[in-house]
C-alpha positions in Angstrom: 0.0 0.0 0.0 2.9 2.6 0.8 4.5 1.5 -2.7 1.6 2.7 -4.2 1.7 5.9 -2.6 4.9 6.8 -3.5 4.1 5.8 -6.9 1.5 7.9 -6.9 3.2 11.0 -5.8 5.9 10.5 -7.8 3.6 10.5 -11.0 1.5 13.5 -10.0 5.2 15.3 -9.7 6.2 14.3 -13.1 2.8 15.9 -14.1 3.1 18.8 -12.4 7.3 19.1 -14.3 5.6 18.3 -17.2 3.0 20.8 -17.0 5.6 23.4 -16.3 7.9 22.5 -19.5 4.3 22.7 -21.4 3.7 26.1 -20.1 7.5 27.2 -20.9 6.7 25.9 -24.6 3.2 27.8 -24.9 4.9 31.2 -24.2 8.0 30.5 -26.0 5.9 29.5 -29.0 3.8 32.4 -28.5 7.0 35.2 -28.6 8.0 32.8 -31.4 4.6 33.4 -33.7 4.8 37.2 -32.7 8.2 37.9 -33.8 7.1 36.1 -37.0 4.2 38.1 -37.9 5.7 41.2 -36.7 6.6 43.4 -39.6 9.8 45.0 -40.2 8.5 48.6 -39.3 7.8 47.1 -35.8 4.2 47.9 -36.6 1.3 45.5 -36.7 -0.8 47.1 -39.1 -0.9 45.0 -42.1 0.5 48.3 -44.1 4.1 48.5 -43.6 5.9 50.7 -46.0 6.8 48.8 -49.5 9.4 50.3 -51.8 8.9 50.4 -55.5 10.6 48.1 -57.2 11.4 45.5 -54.1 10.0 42.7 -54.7 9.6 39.6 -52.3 13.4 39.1 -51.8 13.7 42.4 -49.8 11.1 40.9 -47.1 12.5 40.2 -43.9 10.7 37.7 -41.3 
């Protein structure tokens, strides 16, 4: 009966690590996905500045 106890706690602390680790991975995917879509103004308009005759290999991610 003790054993599993001590099994027991043992799994509910490898939960509670591996919750952690999950919520370090949520935010770090987060930051991640914002520095993606950010645009190279720093603005988050969906209008930054486009120079005539730049195409596509002048964008920066």
């Amino acid at each position: 009966m003790e054993r599993k106890q001590e099994k027991t706690n043992e799994m509910n602390q490898r939960v509670r690590e591996l919750q952690e680790q999950v919520d370090e991975l949520k935010e770090l995917v987060n930051t991640l996905l914002s520095v993606i879509v950010e645009e190279p103004d720093g603005v988050h308009t969906g209008d930054a500045p486009t120079l005539p005759g730049h195409g596509m290999a002048q964008v920066c991610m």
